[in-house]
N, C-alpha and C positions, 0 to 999 in steps of 0.2 A: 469443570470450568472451561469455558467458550477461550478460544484461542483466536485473536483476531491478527490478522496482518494488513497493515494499513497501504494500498496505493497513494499514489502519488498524489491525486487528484483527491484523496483523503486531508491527507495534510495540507494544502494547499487550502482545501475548500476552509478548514478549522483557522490557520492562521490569515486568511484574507475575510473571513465570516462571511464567506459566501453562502450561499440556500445549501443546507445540510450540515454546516458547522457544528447544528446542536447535537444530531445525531452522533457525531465525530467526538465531539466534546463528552457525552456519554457514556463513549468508551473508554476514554482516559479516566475520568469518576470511577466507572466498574474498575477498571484494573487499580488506581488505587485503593477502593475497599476489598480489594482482594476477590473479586466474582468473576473477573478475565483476565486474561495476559495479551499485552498489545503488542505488538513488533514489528518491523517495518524491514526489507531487504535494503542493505548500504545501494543496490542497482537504481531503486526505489526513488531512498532519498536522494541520489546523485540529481535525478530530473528537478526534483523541491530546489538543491541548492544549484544547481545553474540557469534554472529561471529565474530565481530569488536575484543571483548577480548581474543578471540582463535589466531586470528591471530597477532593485534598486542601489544597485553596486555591492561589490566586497566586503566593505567592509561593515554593515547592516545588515547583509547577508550572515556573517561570519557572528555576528553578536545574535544573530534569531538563531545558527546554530550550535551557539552554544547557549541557547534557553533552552532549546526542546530538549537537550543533555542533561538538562536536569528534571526531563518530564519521567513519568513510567514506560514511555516507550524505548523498550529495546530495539537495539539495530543490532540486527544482522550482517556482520562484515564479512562472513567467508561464505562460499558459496561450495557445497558440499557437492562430491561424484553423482548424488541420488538428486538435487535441485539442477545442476547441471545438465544431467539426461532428462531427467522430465521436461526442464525449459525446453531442450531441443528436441524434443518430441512434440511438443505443445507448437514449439514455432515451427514446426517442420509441418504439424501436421494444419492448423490451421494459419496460413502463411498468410492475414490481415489484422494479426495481431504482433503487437508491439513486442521489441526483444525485454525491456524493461518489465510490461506486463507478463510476459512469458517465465520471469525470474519471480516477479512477484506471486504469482500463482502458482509455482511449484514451491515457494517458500511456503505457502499456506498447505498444501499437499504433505509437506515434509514435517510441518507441525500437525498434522492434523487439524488444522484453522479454517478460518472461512477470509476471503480476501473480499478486504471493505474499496469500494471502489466505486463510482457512476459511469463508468464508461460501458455502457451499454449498447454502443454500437460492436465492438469488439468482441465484451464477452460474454453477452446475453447469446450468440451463435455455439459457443461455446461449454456455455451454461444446460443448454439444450442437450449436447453432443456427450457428454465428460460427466461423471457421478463427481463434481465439482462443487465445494459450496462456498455462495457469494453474498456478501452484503448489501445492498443496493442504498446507500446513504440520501440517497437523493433519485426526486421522478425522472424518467426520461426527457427531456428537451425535445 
């Protein structure tokens, strides 16, 4: 069973149904019928819920997170010695990647996952460099 950990730019893309949402949506399917497991770092979701409150306040924010609380994805709230060092090996070693990205990709690392993501400026340099594996939900822009 495929282990997927979702960026940020994941979720977002699913609840705004921007271009890749079905892909996104597909994963949640899998993991309910039981053929993957989804999970997301809390570092992850922090970006999802404080742009959520930028744009449509607190408390809309605060009710979208407590839907996806009743979705199959798991959140990840601790952040283990072994996701800890890899993130800062990752940010240290390729330093035009994001600390958030840096957490969510040693989250997939630490599951053995693949990190579902479109930010392809980042970590398609990355992708190249690191026996790393990525999902690419959506074409480059």
């Amino acid at each position: 069973m495929t282990h997927y950990v979702l960026d940020a730019c994941a979720l977002i893309a699913l609840l705004k149904k921007e271009q890749g949402a079905e892909a996104v949506d597909d994963l949640f399917q899998q993991t309910v019928r039981g053929e993957a497991a989804l999970s997301m770092s809390i570092v992850n979701l922090l970006e999802v819920y404080y742009g959520f409150i930028g744009e449509i306040g607190l408390t809309e924010t605060e009710d979208m997170m407590n839907t996806i609380a009743d979705t199959p994805l798991s959140i990840i709230d601790t952040i283990s010695k072994r996701v800890y060092r890899e993130a800062a090996r990752l940010k240290g070693t390729h330093r035009r990647l994001s600390l958030a990205d840096a957490v969510g990709v040693a989250t997939a690392v630490e599951c053995g996952g693949v990190f579902v993501t479109c930010d392809h400026h980042e970590l398609e340099p990355i992708e190249r460099k690191e026996a790393l594996k990525f999902l690419w939900f959506r074409p480059q822009f």
